[in-house]
Backbone as CSV, one residue per row, in Angstrom:
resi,resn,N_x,N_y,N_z,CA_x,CA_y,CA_z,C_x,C_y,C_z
1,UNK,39.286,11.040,60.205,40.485,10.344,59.752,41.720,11.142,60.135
2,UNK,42.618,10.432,60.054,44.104,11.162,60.524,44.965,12.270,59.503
3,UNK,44.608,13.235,60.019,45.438,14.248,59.018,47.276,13.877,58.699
4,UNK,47.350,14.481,57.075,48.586,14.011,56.919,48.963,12.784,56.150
5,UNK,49.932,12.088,55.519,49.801,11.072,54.684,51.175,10.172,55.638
6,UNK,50.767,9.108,55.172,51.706,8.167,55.796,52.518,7.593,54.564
7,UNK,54.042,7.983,55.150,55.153,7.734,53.984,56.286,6.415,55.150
8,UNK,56.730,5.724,53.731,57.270,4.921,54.587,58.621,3.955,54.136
9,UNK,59.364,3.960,54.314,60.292,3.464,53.614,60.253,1.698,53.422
10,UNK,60.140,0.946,52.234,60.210,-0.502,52.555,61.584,-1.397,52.147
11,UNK,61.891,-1.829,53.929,63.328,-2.568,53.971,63.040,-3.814,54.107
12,UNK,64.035,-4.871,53.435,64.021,-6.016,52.470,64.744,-6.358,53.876
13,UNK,64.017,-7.375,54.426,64.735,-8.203,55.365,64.897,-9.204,54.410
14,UNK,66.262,-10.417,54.355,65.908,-11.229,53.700,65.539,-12.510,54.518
15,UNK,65.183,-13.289,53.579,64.413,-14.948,54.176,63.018,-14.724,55.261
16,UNK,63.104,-12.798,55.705,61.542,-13.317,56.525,60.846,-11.876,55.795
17,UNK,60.694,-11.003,55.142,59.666,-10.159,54.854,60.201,-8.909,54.444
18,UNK,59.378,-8.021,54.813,60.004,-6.461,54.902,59.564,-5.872,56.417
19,UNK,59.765,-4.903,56.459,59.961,-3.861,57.489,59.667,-2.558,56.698
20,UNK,58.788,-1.793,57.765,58.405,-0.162,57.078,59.112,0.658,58.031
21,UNK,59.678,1.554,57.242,60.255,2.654,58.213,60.093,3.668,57.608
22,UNK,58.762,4.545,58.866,57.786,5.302,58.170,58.779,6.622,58.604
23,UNK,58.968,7.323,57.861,59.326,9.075,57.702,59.517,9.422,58.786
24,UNK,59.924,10.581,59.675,59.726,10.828,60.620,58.132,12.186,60.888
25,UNK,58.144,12.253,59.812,56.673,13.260,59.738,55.379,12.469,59.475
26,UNK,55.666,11.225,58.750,54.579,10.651,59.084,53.428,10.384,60.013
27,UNK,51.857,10.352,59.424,50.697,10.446,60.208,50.384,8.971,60.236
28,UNK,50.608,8.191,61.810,49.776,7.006,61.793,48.665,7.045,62.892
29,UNK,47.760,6.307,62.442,46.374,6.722,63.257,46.285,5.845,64.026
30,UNK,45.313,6.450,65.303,45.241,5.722,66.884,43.980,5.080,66.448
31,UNK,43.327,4.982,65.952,42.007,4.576,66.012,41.999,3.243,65.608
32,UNK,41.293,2.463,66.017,41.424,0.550,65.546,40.922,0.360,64.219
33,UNK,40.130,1.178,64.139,39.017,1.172,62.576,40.045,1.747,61.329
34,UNK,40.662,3.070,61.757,42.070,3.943,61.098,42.952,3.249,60.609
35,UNK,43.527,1.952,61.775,44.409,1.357,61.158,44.717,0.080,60.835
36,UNK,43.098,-0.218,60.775,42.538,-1.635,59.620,42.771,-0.910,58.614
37,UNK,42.040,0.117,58.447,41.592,0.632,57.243,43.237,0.687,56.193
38,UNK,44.200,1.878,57.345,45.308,1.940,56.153,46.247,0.628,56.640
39,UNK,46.236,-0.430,57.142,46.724,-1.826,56.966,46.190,-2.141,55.386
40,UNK,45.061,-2.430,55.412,44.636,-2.802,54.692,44.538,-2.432,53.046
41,UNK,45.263,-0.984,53.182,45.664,-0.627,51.840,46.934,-0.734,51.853
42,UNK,47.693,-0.702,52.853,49.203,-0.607,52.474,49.320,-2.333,51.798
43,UNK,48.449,-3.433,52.765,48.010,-4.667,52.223,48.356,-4.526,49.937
44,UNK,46.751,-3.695,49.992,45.952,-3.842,48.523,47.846,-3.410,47.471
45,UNK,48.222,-2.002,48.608,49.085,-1.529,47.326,50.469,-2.178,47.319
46,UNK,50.831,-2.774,47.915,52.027,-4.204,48.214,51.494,-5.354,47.308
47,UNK,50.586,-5.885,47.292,49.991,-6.821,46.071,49.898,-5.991,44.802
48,UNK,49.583,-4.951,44.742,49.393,-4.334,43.168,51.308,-3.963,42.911
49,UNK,52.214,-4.007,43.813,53.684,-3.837,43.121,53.982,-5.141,43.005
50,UNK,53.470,-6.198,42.861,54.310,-7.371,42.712,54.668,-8.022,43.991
51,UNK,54.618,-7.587,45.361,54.681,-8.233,46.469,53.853,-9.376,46.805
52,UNK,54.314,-10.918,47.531,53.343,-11.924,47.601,54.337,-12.169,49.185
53,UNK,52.705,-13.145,49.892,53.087,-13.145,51.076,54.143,-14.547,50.538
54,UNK,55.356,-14.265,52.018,55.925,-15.312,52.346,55.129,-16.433,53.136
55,UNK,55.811,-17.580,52.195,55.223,-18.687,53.172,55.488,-18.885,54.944
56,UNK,56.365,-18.406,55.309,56.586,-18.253,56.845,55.215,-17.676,57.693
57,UNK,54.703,-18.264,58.536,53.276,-17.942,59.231,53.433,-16.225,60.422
58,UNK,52.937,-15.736,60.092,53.012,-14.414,60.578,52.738,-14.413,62.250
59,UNK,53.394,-13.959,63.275,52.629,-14.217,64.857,51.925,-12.760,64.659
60,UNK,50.460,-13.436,65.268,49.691,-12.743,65.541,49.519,-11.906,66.794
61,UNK,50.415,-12.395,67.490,50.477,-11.639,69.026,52.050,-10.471,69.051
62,UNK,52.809,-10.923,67.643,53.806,-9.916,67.760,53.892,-8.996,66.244
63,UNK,53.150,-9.701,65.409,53.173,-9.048,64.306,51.855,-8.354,64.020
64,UNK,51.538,-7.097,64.611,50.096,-6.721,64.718,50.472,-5.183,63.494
65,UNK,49.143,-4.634,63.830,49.450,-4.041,62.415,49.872,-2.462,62.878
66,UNK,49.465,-2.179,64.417,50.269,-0.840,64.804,51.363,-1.642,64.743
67,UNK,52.701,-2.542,64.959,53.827,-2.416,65.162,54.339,-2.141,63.661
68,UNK,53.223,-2.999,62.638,53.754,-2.597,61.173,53.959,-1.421,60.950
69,UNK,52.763,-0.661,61.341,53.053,0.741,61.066,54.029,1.796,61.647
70,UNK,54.082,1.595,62.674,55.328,2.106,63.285,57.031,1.491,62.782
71,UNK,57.089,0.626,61.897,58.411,-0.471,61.711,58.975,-0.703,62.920
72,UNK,58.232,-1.555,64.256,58.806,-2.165,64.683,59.126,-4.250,64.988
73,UNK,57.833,-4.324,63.179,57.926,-5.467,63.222,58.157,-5.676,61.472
74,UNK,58.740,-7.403,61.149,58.813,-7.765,60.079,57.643,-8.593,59.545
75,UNK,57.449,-8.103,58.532,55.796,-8.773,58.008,56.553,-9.658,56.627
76,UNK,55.713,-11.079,56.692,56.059,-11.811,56.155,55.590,-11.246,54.265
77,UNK,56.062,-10.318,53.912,55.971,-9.645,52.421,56.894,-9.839,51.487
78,UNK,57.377,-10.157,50.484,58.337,-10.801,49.689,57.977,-9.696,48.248
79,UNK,59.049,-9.562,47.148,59.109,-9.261,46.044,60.008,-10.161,45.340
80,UNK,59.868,-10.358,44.030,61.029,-10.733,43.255,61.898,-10.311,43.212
81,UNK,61.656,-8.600,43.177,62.933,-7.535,43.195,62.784,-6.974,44.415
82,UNK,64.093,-7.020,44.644,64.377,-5.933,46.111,64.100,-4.932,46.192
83,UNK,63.252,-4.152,47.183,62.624,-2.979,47.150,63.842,-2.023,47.209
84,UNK,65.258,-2.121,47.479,66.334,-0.711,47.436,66.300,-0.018,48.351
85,UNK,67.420,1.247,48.309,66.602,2.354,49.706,66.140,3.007,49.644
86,UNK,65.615,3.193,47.908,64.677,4.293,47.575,62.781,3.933,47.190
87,UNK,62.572,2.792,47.963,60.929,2.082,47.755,60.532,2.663,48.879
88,UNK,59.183,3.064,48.426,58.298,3.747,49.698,57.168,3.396,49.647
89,UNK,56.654,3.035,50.484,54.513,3.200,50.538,54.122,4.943,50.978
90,UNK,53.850,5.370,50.472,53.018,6.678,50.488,51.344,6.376,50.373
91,UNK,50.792,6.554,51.404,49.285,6.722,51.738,48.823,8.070,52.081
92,UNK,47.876,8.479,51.425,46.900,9.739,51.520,46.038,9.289,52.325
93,UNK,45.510,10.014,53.252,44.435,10.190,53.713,43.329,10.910,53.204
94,UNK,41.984,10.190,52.771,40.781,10.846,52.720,40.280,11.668,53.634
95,UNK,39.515,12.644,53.248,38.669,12.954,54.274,37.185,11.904,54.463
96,UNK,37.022,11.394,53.902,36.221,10.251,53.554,36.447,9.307,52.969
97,UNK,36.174,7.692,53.608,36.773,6.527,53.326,38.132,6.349,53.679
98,UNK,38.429,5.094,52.621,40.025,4.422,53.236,41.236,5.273,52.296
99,UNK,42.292,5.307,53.252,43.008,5.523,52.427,43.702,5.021,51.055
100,UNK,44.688,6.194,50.214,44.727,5.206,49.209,46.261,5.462,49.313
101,UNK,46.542,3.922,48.880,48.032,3.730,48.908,49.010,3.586,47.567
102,UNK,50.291,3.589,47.354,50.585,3.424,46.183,52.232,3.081,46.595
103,UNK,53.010,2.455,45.766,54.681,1.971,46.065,55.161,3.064,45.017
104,UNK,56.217,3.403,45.524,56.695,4.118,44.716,58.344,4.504,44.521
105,UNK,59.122,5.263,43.653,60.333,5.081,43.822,60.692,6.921,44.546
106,UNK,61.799,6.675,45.052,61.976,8.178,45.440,63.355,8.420,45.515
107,UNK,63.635,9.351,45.305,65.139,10.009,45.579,65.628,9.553,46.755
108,UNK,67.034,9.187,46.546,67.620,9.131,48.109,68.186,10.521,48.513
C-alpha cells in the first residue's frame, strides 16, 4: 500500500459537486486496486458526513477516480452544509487492507 496519508481539502462547487484539493504532501497511489480501494473510502466517509450524491449523472470518461484524487475533476457530491475552507478528507493508510477515511474540520 502507499506510504503516507492522503489529506485533502473539500471545495463546494456549487450546482455540480465538490472538488478535492489534496495537500501538497499528500500520498496518492498508482496502483488500480490502491485507488478503488481509497475511492472507495473517501466514497464510505463523504456518506458518513452527511454528503449525498447529486442528481447530475457523473461522465465516466472524465470523471474517473485518479482525476478525483488528484482535484482535477468535480464529482457530483452535495452537503446540506457547505464544506468551508477548513473541510478535509484525511485517509490513513493501512499496512493491511483499505484505507480508512474520515471528514474533518481543520485550522486554516
Amino acid at each position: 500500500m502507499t506510504a503516507g496519508d492522503y489529506i485533502a481539502r473539500i471545495v463546494d462547487v456549487p450546482d455540480h459537486g465538490l472538488r478535492l484539493e489534496p495537500a501538497p504532501d499528500s500520498a496518492t497511489p498508482e496502483q488500480a486496486n490502491e485507488v478503488n480501494l481509497l475511492g472507495l473510502a473517501v466514497a464510505l466517509a463523504l456518506g458518513s458526513a452527511g454528503y449525498h450524491h447529486h442528481p447530475e449523472p457523473r461522465d465516466p470518461e472524465l470523471q474517473t477516480l485518479d482525476a478525483l484524487l488528484a482535484g482535477e475533476v468535480t464529482m457530483p457530491w452535495l452537503s446540506e452544509t457547505p464544506a468551508g475552507d477548513n473541510t478535509y478528507i484525511v485517509c490513513e493508510f493501512a499496512s493491511t487492507g483499505a484505507p480508512k477515511c474520515r471528514v474533518e474540520q481543520r485550522p486554516v
